[in-house]
C-alpha positions as CSV (number, residue, x, y, z in Angstrom):
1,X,-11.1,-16.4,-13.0
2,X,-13.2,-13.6,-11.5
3,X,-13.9,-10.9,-13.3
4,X,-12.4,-7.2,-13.3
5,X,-12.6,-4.8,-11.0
6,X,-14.7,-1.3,-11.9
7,X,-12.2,0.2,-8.9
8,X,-8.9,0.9,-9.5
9,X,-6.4,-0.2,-6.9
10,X,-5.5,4.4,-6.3
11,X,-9.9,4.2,-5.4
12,X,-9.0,1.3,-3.0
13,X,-6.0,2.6,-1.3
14,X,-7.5,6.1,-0.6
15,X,-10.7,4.1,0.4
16,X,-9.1,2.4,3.5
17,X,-6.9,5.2,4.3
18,X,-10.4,7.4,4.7
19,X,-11.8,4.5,6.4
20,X,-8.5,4.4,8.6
21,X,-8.2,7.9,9.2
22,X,-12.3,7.9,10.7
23,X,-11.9,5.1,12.8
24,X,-13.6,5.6,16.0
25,X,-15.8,8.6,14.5
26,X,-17.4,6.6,11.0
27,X,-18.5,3.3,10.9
28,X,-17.5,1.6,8.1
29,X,-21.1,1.9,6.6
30,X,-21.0,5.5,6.9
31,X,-17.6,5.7,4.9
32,X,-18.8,3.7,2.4
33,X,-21.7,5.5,1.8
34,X,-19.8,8.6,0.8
35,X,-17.7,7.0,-1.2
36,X,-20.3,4.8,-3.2
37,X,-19.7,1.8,-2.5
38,X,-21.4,-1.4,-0.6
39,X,-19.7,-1.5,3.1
40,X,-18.9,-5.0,2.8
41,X,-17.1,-4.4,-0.3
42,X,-14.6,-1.7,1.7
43,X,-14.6,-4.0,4.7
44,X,-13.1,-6.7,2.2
45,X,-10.4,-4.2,1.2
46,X,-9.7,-3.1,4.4
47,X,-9.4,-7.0,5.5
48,X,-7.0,-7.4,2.6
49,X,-5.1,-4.7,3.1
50,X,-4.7,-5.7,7.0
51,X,-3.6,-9.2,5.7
52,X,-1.2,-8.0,3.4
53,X,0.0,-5.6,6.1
54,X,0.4,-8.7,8.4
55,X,-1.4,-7.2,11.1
56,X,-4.4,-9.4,10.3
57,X,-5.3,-12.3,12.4
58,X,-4.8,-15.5,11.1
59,X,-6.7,-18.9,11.2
């Protein structure tokens, strides 16, 4: 079992939808910056949230 999150799934939403809502103008890095976090952490979340989206690509 990993252990809890210290973001709450509200932070994660609103993270992707800023990361969404820059794409083409921020990199990922940049948006991740602002927001505190390490860019491959909001890159994971925004791969998850593609996924359970269905728009991700699979295999």
């Amino acid at each position: 079992m990993g252990r809890p999150s210290k973001y709450t799934d509200e932070f994660r939403r609103d993270a992707v939808a800023l990361y969404r809502a820059s794409v083409g103008s921020r990199s990922i890095a940049s948006v991740a910056s602002e927001l505190g976090v390490n860019h491959e952490t909001l890159r994971g979340w925004v791969r998850q949230a593609e996924a359970d989206a269905g728009s991700a690509p699979t295999g």
